[in-house]
N, C-alpha and C positions, 0 to 999 in steps of 0.2 A: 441485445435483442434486435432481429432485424426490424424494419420498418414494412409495413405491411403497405398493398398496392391499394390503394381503395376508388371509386369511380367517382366522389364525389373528394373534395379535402378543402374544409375551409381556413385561408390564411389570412391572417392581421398583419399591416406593417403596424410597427408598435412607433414607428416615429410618425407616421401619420395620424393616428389616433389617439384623439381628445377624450377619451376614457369616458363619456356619454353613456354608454353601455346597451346603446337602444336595438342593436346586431345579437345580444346577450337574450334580452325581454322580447324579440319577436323571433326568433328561433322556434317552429314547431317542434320539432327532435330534440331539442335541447342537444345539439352539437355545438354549443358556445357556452360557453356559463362562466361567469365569473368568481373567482375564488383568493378568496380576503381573508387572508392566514399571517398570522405572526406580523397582521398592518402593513402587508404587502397585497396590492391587487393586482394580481391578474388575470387572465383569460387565459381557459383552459377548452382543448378544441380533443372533441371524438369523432374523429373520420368515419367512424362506424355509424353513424347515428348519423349524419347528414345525409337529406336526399336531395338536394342536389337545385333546389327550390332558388334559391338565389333572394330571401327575401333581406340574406342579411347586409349584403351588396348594396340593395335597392335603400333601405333606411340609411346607412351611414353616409353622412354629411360631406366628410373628408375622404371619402373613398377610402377608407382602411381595409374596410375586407374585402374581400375576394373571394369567390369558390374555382377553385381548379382542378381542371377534369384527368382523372387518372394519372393518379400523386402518390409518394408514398410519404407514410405519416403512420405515428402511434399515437392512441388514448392519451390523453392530459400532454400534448404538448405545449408547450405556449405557444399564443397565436401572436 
């Protein structure tokens, strides 16, 4: 499946990221969410669903995410 273009696309480096989640809980759109399956956690990113707000940037500590502007990206990627 191709990857769709979207204007907004939030990305996690996963080695910079202390797993805190707080980019997860302040998400309006809930374009972040984490998902703790078979006691693996990760972060799952909907490009669709991010506008673009940059709050999840501003909270994280270590700078892990990021939002970047016209990306392409699919639903439930890992971030």
């Amino acid at each position: 499946v191709a990857e769709a273009l979207h204007p907004w696309l939030p990305r996690i480096d996963p080695a910079a990221c202390d797993a805190c989640d707080a980019f997860s809980r302040i998400c309006p759109e809930g374009a972040i969410r984490l998902d703790a399956t078979a006691g693996l956690a990760a972060y799952r990113i909907d490009p669709a669903r991010c506008s673009g707000c940059g709050l999840c940037a501003d909270v994280c500590e270590p700078k892990a995410a990021t939002v970047c502007r016209w990306q392409r990206g699919r639903a439930d990627d890992v971030g």
